[in-house]
C-alpha positions as CSV (number, residue, x, y, z in Angstrom):
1,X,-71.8,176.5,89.4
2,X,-75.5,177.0,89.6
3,X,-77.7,174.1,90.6
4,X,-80.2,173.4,87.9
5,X,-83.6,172.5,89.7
6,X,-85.4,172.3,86.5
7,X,-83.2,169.8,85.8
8,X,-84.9,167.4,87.6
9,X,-88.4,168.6,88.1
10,X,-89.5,171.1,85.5
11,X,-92.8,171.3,87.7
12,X,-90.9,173.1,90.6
13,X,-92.7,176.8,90.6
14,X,-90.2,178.4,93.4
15,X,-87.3,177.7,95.8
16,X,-84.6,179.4,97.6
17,X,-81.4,179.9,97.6
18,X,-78.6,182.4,98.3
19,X,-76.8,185.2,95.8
20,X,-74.1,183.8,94.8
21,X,-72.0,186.8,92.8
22,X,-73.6,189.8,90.9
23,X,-72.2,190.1,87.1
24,X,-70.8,193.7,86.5
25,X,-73.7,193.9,83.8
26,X,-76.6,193.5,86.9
27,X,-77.5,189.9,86.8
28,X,-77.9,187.9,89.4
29,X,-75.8,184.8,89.8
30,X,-78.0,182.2,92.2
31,X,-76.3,179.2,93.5
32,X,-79.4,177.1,92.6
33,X,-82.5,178.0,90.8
34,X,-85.9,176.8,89.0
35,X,-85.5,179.3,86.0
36,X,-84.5,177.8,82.9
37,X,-82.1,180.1,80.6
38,X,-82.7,180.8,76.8
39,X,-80.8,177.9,75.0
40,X,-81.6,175.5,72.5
41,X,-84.2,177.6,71.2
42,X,-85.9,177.5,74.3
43,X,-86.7,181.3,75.9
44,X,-85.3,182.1,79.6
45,X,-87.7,181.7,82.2
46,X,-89.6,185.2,83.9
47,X,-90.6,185.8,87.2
48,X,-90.1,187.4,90.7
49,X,-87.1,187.7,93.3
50,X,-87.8,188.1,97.2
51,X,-85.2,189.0,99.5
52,X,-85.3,190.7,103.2
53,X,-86.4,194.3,102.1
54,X,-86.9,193.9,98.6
55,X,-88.2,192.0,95.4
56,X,-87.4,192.8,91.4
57,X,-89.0,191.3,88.5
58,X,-87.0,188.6,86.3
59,X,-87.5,189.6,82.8
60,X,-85.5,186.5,81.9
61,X,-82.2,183.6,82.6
62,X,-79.3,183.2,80.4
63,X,-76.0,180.9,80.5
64,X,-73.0,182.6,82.3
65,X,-69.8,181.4,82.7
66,X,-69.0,178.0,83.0
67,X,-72.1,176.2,84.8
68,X,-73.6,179.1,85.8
69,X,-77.1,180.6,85.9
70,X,-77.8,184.4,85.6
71,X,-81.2,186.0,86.0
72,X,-81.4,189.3,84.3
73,X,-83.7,192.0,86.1
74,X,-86.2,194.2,84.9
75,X,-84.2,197.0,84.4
76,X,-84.7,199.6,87.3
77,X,-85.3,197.6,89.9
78,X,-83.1,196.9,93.1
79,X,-80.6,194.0,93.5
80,X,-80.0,192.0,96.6
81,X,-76.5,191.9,98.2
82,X,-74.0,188.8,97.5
83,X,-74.7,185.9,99.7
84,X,-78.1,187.0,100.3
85,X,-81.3,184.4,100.9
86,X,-83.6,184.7,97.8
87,X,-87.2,182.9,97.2
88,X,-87.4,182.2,93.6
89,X,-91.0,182.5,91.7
90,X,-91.9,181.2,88.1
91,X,-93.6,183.2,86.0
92,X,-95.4,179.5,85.7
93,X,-98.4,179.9,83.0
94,X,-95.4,181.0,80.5
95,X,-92.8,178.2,81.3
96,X,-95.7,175.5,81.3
97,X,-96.0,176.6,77.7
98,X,-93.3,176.3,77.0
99,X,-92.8,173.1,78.2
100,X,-96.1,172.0,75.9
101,X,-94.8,173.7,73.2
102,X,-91.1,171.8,73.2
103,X,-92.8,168.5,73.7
104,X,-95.2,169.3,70.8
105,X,-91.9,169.6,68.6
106,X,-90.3,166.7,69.6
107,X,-93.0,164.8,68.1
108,X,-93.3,167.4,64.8
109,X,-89.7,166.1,64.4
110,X,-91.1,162.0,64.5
111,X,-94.4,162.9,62.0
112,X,-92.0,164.6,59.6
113,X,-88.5,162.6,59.7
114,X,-86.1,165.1,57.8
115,X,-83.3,166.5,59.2
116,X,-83.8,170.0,61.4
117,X,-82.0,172.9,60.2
118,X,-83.8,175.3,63.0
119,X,-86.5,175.7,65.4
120,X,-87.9,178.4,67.9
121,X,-90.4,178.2,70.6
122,X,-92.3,180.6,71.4
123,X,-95.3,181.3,73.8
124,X,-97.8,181.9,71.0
125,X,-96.3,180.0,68.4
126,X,-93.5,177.9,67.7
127,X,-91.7,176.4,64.7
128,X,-89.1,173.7,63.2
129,X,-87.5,174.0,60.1
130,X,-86.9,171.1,58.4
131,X,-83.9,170.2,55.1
132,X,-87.0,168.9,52.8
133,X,-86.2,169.9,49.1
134,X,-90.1,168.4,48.3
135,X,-93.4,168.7,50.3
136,X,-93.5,164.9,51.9
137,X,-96.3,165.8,54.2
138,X,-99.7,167.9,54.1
139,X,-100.6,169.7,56.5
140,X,-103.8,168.0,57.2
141,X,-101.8,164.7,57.5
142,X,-99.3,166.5,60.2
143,X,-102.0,167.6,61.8
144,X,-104.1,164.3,62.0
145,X,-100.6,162.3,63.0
146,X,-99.7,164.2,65.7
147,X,-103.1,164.6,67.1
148,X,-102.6,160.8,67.5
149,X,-99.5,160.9,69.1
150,X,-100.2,163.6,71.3
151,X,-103.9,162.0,72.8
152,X,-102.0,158.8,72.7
153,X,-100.6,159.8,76.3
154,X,-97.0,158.4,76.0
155,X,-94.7,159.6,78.9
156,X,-91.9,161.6,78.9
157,X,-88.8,160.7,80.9
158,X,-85.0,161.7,80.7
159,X,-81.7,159.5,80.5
160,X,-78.3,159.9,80.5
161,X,-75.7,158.5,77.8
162,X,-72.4,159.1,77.3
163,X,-70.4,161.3,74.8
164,X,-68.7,158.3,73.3
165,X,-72.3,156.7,73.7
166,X,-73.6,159.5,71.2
167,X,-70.7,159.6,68.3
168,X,-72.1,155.4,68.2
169,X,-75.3,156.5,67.7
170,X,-75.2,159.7,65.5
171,X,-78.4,159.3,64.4
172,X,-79.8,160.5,67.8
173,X,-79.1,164.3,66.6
174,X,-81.8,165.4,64.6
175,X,-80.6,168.7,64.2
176,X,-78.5,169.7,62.0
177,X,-77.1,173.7,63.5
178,X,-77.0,173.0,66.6
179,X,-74.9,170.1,68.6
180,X,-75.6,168.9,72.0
181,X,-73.1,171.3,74.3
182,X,-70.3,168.9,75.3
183,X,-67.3,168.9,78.1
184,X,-69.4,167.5,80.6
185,X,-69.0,163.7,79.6
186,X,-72.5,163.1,79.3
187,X,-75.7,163.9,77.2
188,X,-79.0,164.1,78.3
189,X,-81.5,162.5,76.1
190,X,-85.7,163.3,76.4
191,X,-87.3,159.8,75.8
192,X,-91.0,159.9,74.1
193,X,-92.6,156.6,74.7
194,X,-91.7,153.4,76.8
195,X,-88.0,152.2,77.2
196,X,-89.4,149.3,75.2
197,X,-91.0,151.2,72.5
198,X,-89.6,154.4,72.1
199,X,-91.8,156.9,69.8
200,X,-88.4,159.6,70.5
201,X,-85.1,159.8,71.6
202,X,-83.0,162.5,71.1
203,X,-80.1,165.0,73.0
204,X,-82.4,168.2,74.7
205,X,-81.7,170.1,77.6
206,X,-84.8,171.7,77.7
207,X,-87.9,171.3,79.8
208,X,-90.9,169.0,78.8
209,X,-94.5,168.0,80.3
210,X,-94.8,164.8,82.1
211,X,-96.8,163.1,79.1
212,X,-97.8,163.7,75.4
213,X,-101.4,164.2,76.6
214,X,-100.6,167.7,78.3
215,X,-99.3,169.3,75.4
216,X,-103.5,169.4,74.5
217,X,-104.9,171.1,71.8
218,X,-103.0,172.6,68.4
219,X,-102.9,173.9,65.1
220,X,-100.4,173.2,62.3
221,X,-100.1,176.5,60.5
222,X,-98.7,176.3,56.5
223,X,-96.2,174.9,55.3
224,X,-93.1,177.6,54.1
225,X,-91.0,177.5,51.8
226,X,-87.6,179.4,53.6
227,X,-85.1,178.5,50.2
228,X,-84.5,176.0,48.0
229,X,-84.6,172.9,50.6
230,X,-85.6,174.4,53.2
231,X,-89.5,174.2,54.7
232,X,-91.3,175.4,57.9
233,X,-94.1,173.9,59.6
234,X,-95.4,176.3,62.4
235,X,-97.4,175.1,65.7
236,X,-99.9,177.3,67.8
237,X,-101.4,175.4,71.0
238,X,-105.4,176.5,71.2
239,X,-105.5,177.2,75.3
């Protein structure tokens, strides 16, 4: 398996580690790394490889088989031999936000409490779709709300529950197309708010600033009507 150090600090910008198998395709297996692959609507992270004679640009991270990480190079570029040391760069102004961006829509999904039928982050502007037949919310009241929320500063920790712990509480799931990715026993939930007073808690296993606060400035974009129930509300951070 590949170690997930994003896992624990998403503020981790490099690291080494060692090659641990090349696909047949070209990627790069590492036996731990700080680059996040696409999932969840979340992109892969990009960046830069270093070995002993030679470097290649990441153009992105995906899931492989089982628990494993690949890094998929720019295409071109040299690979480094199995077993070999690597350093490990972000490409950090993009995964940062990121990060802003998929804490931003964690609270969309509190100011507008419908079910999600979809959602993609993106570096200029992200979105949630949401099963909402009517209009419940304008968007100068979305925007207004989570203004608040965001410059209200609450943290942002992790937890772990288990599976059985989530079928108790469906109501954690939000989203309706995808499920939290199961087998492992256990579901990690993203906590918005105190222990005490939760403002969010749902399954994610994406990356997320260390407080509401950093997500910083926004704009809520229209409101879209995508088919009979179904409505997007898009979000571009300003900076």
């Amino acid at each position: 398996m590949t170690d997930p150090l994003f896992r624990t600090d998403p503020y981790l910008k490099s690291a080494t580690g060692r090659v641990a198998a090349i696909t047949p395709e070209g990627g790069i297996v590492p036996d731990r790394t700080v680059f996040y692959p696409k999932g969840g609507g979340q992109p892969g992270d990009s960046g830069r490889l270093r070995w002993d004679g030679g470097s290649c640009e990441i153009a992105g991270a995906v899931k492989g088989e089982g628990e494993r990480i690949v890094l998929l190079p720019a295409s071109g570029g040299p690979l480094p031999e199995p077993d070999a040391e690597i350093e490990m760069r972000l490409d950090w102004d993009r995964r940062h936000r990121f990060m802003r961006m998929h804490t931003a829509l964690h609270l969309l999904s509190v100011v507008v409490p419908l079910p999600v039928t979809g959602g993609q982050i993106g570096y200029d502007k992200s979105r949630l779709d949401f099963d909402m037949p009517e209009v419940i919310h304008d968007r100068d009241f979305i925007q207004a709300r989570l203004g608040q929320l965001v410059a209200a500063d609450h943290p942002v920790t992790e937890e772990w529950i288990t599976e059985d712990a989530l079928d108790a509480n469906p109501a954690l799931v939000k989203t309706l197309a995808v499920r939290p990715p199961r087998g492992a026993g256990r579901i990690r939930l993203v906590r918005i708010g105190r222990a005490d007073a939760p403002v969010d808690l749902q399954p994610c296993g994406g990356t997320h600033v260390r407080t509401t606060a950093e997500i910083g400035m926004f704009r809520i974009g229209k409101i879209e009507s995508k088919g009979r129930s179904n409505r997007r509300i898009s979000l571009t951070l300003d900076g």
